[in-house]
NULUM-841567 format. One record per residue (C-alpha): residue number from 1; residue in one letter; x, y, z. Coordinates in nm, 3 decimals, always signed. Example, Ala and Ser with C-alpha at 12.3 -4.5 7.8 and 13.67 -1.06 7.14 Angstrom:
% residues 2
1, A, +1.230, -0.450, +0.780
2, S, +1.367, -0.106, +0.714
This chain:
% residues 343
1, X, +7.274, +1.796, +6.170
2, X, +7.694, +1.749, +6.197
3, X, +7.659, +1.563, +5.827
4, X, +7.522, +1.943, +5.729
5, X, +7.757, +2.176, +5.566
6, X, +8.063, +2.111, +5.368
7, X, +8.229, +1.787, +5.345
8, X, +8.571, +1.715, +5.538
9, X, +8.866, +1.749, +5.390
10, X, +8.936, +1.352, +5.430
11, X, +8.636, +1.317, +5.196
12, X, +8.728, +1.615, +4.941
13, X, +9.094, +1.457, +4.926
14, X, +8.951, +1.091, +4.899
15, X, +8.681, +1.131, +4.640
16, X, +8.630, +1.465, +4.495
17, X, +9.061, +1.575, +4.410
18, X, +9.183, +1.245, +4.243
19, X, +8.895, +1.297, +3.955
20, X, +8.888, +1.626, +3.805
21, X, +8.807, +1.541, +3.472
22, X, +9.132, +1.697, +3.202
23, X, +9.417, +1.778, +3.315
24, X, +9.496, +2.098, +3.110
25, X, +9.802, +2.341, +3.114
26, X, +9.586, +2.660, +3.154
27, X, +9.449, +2.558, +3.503
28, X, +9.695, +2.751, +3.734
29, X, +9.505, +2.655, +4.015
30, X, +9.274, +2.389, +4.033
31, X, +9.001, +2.256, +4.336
32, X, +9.235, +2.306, +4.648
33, X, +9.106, +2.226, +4.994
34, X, +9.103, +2.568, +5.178
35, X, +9.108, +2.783, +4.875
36, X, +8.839, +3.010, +4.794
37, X, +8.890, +2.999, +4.387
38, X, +9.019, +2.850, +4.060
39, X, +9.240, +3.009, +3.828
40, X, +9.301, +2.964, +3.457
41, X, +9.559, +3.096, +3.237
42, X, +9.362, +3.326, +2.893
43, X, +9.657, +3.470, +2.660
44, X, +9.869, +3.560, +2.956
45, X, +9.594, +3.733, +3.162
46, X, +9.470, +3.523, +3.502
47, X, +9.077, +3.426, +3.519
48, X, +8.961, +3.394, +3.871
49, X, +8.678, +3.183, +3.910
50, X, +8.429, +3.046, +4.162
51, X, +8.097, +2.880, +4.222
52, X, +7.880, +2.839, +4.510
53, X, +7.505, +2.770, +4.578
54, X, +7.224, +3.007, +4.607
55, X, +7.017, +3.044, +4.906
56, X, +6.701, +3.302, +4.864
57, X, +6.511, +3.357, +5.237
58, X, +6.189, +3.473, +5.153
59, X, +6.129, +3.560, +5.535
60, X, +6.447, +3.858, +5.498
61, X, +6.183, +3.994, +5.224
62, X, +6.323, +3.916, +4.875
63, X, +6.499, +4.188, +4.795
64, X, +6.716, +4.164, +5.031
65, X, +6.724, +3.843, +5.004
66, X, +6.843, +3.843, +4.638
67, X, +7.136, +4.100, +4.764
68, X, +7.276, +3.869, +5.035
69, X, +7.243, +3.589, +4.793
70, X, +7.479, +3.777, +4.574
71, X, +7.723, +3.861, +4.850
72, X, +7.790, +3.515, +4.931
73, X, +7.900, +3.387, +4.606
74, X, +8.066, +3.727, +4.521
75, X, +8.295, +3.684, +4.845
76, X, +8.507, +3.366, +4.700
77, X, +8.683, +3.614, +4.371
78, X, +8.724, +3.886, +4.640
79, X, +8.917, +3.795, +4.802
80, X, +9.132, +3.671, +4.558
81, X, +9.252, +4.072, +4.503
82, X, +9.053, +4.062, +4.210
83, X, +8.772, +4.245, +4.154
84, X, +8.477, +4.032, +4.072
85, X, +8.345, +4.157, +3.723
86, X, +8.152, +3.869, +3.568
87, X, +7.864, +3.605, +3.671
88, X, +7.684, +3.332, +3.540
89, X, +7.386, +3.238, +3.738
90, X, +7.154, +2.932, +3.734
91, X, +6.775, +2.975, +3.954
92, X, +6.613, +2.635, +4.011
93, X, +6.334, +2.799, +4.175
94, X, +5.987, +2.595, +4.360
95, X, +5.679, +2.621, +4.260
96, X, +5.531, +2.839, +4.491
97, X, +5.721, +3.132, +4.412
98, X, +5.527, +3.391, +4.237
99, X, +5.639, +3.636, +3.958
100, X, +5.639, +3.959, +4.170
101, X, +5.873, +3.759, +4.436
102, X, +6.079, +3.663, +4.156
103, X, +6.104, +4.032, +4.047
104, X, +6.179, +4.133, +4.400
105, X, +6.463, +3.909, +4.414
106, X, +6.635, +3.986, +4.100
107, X, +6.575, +4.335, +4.125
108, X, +6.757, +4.298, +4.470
109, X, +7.027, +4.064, +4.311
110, X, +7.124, +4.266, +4.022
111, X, +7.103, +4.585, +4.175
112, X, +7.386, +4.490, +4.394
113, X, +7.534, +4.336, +4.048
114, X, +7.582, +4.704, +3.944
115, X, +7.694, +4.869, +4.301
116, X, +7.999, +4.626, +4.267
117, X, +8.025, +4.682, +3.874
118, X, +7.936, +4.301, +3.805
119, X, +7.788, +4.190, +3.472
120, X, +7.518, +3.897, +3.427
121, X, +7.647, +3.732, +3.118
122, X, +7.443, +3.424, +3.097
123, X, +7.154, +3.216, +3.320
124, X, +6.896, +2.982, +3.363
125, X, +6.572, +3.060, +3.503
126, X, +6.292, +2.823, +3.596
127, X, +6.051, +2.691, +3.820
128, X, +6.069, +2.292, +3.890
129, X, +5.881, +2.062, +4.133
130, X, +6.052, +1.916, +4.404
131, X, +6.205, +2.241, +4.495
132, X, +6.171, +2.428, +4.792
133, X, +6.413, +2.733, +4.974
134, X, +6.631, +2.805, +5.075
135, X, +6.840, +2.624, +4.765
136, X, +6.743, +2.765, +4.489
137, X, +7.034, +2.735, +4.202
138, X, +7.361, +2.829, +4.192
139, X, +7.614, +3.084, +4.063
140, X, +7.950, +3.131, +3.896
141, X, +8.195, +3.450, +3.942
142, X, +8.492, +3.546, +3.732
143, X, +8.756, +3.843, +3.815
144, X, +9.039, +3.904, +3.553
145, X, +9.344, +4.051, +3.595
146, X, +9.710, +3.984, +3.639
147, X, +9.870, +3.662, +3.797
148, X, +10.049, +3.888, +3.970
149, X, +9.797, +4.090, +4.149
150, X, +9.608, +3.728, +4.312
151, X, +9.611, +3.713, +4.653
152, X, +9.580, +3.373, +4.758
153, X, +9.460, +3.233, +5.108
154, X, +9.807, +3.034, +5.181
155, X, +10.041, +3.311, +5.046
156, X, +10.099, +3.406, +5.437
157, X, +10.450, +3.467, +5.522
158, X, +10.654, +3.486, +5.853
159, X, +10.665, +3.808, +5.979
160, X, +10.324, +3.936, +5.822
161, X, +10.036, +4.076, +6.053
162, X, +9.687, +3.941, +6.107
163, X, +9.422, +4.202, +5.991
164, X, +9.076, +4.156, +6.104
165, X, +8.760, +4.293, +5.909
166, X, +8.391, +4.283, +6.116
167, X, +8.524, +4.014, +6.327
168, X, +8.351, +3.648, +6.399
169, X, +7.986, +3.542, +6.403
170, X, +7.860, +3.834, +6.207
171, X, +7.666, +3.663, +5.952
172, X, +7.512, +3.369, +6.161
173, X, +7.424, +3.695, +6.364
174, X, +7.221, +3.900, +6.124
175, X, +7.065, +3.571, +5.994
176, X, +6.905, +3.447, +6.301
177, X, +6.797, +3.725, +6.450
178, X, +6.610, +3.835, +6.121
179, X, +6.434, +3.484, +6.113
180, X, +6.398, +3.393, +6.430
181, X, +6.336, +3.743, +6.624
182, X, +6.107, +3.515, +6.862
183, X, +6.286, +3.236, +6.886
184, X, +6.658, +3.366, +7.032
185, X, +6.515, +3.499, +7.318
186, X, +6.657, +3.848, +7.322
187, X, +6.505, +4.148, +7.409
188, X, +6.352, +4.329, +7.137
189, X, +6.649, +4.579, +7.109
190, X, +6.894, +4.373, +7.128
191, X, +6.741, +4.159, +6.882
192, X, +6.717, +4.467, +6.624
193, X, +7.109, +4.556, +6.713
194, X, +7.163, +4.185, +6.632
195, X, +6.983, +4.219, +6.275
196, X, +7.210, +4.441, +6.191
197, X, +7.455, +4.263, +6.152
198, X, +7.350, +4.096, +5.814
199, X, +7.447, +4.369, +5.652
200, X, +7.830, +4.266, +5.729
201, X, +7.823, +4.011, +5.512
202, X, +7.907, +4.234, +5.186
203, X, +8.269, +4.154, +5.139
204, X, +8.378, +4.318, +4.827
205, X, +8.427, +4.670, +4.883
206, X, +8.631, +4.549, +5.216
207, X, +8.881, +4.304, +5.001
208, X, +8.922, +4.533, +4.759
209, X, +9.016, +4.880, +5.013
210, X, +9.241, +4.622, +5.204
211, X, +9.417, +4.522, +4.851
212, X, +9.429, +4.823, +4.785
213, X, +9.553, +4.966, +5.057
214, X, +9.901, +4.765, +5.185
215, X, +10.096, +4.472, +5.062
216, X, +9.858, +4.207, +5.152
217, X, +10.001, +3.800, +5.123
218, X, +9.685, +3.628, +5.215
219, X, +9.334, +3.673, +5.247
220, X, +9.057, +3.423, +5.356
221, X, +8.641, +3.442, +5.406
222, X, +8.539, +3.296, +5.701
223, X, +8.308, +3.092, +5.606
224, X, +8.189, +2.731, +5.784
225, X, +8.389, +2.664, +6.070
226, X, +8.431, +3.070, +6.111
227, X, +8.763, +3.233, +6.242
228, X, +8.915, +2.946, +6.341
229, X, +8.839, +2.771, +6.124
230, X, +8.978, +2.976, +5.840
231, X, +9.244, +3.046, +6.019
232, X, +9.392, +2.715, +6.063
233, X, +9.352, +2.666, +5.633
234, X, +9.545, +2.958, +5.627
235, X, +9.831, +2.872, +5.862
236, X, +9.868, +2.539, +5.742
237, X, +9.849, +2.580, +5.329
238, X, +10.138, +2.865, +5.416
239, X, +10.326, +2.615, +5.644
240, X, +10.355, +2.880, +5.920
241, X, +10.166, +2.959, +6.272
242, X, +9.959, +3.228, +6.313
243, X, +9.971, +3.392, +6.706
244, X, +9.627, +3.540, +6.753
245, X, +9.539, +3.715, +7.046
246, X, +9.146, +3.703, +7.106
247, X, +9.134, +4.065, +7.321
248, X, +9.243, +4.256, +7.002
249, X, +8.922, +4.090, +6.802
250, X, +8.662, +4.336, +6.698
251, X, +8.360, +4.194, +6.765
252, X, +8.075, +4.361, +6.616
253, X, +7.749, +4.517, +6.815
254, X, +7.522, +4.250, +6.888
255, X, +7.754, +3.909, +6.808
256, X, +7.809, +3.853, +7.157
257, X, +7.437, +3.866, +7.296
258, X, +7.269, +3.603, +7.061
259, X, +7.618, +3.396, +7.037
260, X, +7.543, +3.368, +7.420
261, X, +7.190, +3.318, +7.399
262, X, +7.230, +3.015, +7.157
263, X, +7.494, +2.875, +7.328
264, X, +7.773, +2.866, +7.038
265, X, +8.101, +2.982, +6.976
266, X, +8.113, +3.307, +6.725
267, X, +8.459, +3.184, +6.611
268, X, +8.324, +2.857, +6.519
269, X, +8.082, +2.975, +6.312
270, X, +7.985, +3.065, +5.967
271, X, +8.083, +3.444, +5.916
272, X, +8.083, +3.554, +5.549
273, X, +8.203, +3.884, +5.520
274, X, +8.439, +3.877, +5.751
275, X, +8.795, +3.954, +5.634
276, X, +9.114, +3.741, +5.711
277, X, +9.442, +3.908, +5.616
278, X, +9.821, +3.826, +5.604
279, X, +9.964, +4.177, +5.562
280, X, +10.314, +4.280, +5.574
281, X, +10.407, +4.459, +5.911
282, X, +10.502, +4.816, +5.732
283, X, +10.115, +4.811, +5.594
284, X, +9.898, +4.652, +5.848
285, X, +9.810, +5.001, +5.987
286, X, +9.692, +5.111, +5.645
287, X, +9.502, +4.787, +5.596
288, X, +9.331, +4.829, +5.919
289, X, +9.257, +5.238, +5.851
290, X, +9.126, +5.144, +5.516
291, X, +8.902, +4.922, +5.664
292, X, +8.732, +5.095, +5.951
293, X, +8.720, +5.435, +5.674
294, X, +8.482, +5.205, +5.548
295, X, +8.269, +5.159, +5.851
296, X, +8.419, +4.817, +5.939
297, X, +8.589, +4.736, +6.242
298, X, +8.912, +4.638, +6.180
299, X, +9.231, +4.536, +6.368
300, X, +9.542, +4.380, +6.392
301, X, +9.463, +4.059, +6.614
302, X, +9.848, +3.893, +6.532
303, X, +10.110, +3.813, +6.357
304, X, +10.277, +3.472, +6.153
305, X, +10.590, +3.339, +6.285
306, X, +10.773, +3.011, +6.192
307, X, +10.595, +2.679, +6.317
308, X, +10.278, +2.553, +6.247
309, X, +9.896, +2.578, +6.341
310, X, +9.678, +2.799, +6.535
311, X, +9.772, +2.960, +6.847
312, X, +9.504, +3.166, +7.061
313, X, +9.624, +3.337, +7.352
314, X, +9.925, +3.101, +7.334
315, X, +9.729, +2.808, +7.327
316, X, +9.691, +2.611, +7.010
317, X, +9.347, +2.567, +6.834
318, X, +9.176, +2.287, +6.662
319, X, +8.957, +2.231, +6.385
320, X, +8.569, +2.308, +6.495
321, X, +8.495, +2.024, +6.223
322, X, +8.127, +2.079, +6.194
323, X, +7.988, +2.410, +6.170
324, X, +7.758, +2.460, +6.518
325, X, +7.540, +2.731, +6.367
326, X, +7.371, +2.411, +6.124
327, X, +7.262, +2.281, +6.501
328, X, +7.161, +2.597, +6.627
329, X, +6.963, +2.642, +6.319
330, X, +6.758, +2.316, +6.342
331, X, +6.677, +2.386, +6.676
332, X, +6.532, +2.751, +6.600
333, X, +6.358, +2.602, +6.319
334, X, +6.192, +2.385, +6.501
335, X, +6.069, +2.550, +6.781
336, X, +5.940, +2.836, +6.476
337, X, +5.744, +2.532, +6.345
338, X, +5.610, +2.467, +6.715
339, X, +5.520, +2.789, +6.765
340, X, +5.317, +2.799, +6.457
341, X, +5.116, +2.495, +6.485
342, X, +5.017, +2.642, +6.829
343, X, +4.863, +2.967, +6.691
């Protein structure tokens, strides 16, 4: 399972950056290890851009399975500072799928399309054999505005505060514990605390109240490799150290328990929606208010200084390298296949 997730950055730098097809004047930002987005230059104005993969769970029901599709690849322009505002969307979808599923899902999908005041321009739509969930196509998000206005994930500077949002382990959080309520081993209220949690993975309408809100340098979804690992992409594209100290995390109801019961680190793992930010000391208050007005717990866990790397409780942090929620996952899946072909 370690060859799961995202490739390395020895691989990205190695095969995927020295071919990028035309080199052309209007890409202000190209494919950048550690960077959520792309940016091209239209007349002036700046076109965020980026693409990820679909996943549909058909056992979170499939409407709300088409809405935390849509989170996830709505998360990368968001926190650019950005508002996401276009989408191009691609469904390779199996076979089995039937036309009221389908339905579900996109009414699910688009309806959180319109909450965030994003347009479906174009698509593809089919069924194919050969295909089977959770990958189901893939999307692409645009935000337009002014150069001026991105907010990119190295723009950290020394001095500036580390901001919080929903703290680590969140998503991996909500996700298991809605697929695997049997397999965790948690008692049945903490397991519904614990599901939860997968509501925290909506990330817009938290990058765009802490934008909003101070002067904010950086910002970052923790994605694979979770806190620390974002973190660390952050400190070192800015070519600073971030000081982090772990008692002022929020951690969010529920994190902890199946975290323990699984046996993995919640900064190590995959936690879309939560909210890295650089923010400049006079604003980090504001940031951190904004936030938790939203329902989000929020704090100021640190601050940049001059140096390099990650430094947690004074001691400095690697890389996790592979995310351990893709282990955890097999596992669970597996013993959910066991305990099916013993009913």
């Amino acid at each position: 399972m370690s060859d799961l997730g995202k490739i390395d950055r020895e691989l990205f730098d190695t095969v995927i950056y020295p071919e990028l097809g035309a080199d052309r004047e209007d890409v202000t930002l190209g494919p950048t290890h550690g960077i959520d987005f792309g940016v091209i230059d239209v007349g002036g104005d700046a076109l965020v851009t980026a693409t990820d993969p679909l996943s549909v769970l058909p056992d979170l029901g499939f409407e709300r399975a088409g809405r935390f599709a849509l989170d996830v690849v709505l998360a990368d322009v968001a926190v650019s500072g950005l508002p996401p505002s276009h989408l191009s969307v691609t469904f390779t979808l199996p076979p089995a799928m039937s036309d009221d599923e389908l339905a579900a899902m996109w009414h699910g999908f688009a309806g959180r399309a319109e909450e965030v005041g994003v347009s479906v321009v174009t698509g593809h739509t089919a069924r194919y054999a050969g295909v089977d969930y959770s990958w189901v196509g893939g999307a692409t998000v645009l935000g337009v505005g002014s150069h001026d206005d991105i907010v990119r994930p190295d723009g950290a500077r020394a001095g500036d505060k580390l901001v919080v949002g929903t703290g680590p382990g969140a998503e991996v959080t909500g996700l298991f514990a809605n697929l695997f309520p049997e397999q965790i081993g948690l008692s049945p209220d903490r397991t519904a605390i614990a599901q939860e949690r997968l509501a925290d993975t909506a990330l817009v309408e938290d990058a765009m109240a802490a934008t909003n809100a101070g002067n904010v340098t950086a910002m970052h979804d923790a994605t694979e490799g979770g806190i620390t690992g974002a973190f660390i992409e952050m400190a070192d594209g800015a070519g600073v150290r971030f000081d982090v100290d772990s008692e002022a995390m929020p951690v969010a109801e529920g994190v902890g328990a199946l975290c323990d019961a699984l046996d993995i680190d919640p900064w190590h793992v995959s936690s879309c929606g939560t909210l890295l930010a650089a923010v400049n000391p006079a604003d980090a208050d504001s940031v951190v208010d904004a936030l938790r007005d939203r329902g989000t717990p929020a704090a100021v866990v640190g601050e940049v200084t001059n140096g390099s790397g990650l430094y947690v409780d004074g001691t400095r942090q690697s890389h996790p390298g592979a995310d351990p929620s893709w282990e955890a996952f097999g596992r669970l899946q597996a013993a959910a296949e066991g305990d099916t072909d013993q009913r």
